[in-house]
C-alpha positions in Angstrom: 34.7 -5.6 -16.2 34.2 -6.7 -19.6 31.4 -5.3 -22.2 29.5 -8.4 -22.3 28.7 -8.0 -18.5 27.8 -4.5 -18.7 25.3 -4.9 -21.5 23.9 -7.9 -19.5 23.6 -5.7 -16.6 22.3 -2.6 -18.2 19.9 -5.2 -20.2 18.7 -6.4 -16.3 18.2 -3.1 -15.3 16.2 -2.0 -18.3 13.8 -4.6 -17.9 13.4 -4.2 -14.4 12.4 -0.5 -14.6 9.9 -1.9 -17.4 8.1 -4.1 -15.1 8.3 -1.5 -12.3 6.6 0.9 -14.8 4.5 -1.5 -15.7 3.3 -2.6 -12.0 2.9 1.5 -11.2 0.7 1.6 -14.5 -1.5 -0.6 -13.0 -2.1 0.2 -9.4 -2.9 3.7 -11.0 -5.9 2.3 -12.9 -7.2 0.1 -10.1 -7.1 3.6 -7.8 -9.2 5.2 -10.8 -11.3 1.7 -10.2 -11.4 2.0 -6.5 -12.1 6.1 -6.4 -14.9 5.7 -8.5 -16.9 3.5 -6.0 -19.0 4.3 -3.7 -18.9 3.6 0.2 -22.0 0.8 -0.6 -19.9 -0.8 -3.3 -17.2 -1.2 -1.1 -18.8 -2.4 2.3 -20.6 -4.8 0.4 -16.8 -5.9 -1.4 -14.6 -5.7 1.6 -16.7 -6.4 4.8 -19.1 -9.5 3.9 -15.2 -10.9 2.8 -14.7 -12.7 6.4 -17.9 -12.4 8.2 -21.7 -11.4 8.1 -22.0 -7.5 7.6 -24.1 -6.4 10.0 -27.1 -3.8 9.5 -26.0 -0.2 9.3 -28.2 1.3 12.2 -26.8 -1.6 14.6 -24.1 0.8 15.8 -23.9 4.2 16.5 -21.8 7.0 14.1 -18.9 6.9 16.4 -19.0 3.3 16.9 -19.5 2.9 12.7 -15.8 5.3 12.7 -14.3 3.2 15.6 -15.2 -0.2 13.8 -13.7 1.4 10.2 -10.3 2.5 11.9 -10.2 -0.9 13.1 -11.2 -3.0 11.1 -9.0 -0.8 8.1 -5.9 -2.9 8.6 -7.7 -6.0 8.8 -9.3 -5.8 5.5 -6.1 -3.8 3.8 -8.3 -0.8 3.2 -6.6 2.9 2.1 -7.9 5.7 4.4 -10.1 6.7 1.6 -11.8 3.5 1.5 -12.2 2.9 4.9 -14.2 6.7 5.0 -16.3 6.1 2.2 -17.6 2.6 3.7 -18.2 4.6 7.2 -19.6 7.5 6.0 -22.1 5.4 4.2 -22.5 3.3 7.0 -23.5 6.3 9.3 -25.7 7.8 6.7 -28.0 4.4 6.8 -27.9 5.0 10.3 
């Protein structure tokens, strides 16, 4: 192998790990973002998305935890997200 392709190759790399750094950097402040909101803020970001978000006393506090574990990978919700909407959900109950 010759320098030239080395230091293109180590040059590659170096900026790859940048953007990777950079990307990380960033999912960590929108998890600050996200951690700092509460269960409302959320149901009212996430669920109204795709359809009509229905009252919170229309289903029961085990139906409220069955409808967050499904409807979690539907709306790409962490676990933490999808508690905070259903424990707001069955306070309103």
């Amino acid at each position: 192998m010759n320098v030239t392709y080395i230091k293109k190759i180590t040059a590659l790399l170096v900026i790859c790990l940048a953007i990777i750094s950079l990307v990380s950097a960033n999912g960590c402040v929108e998890s600050k973002k996200v951690a700092a909101k509460s269960g409302a803020q959320l149901w009212g970001e996430n669920c109204s998305r795709c359809h009509n978000t229905p009252s919170p006393n229309t289903f029961s506090a085990q139906q409220w935890k069955t409808i967050g574990m499904h409807m979690q990978s539907r709306a790409l919700l962490t676990n933490k997200e999808r508690d905070k909407i259903v424990e707001f959900l069955q306070q309103s109950n």
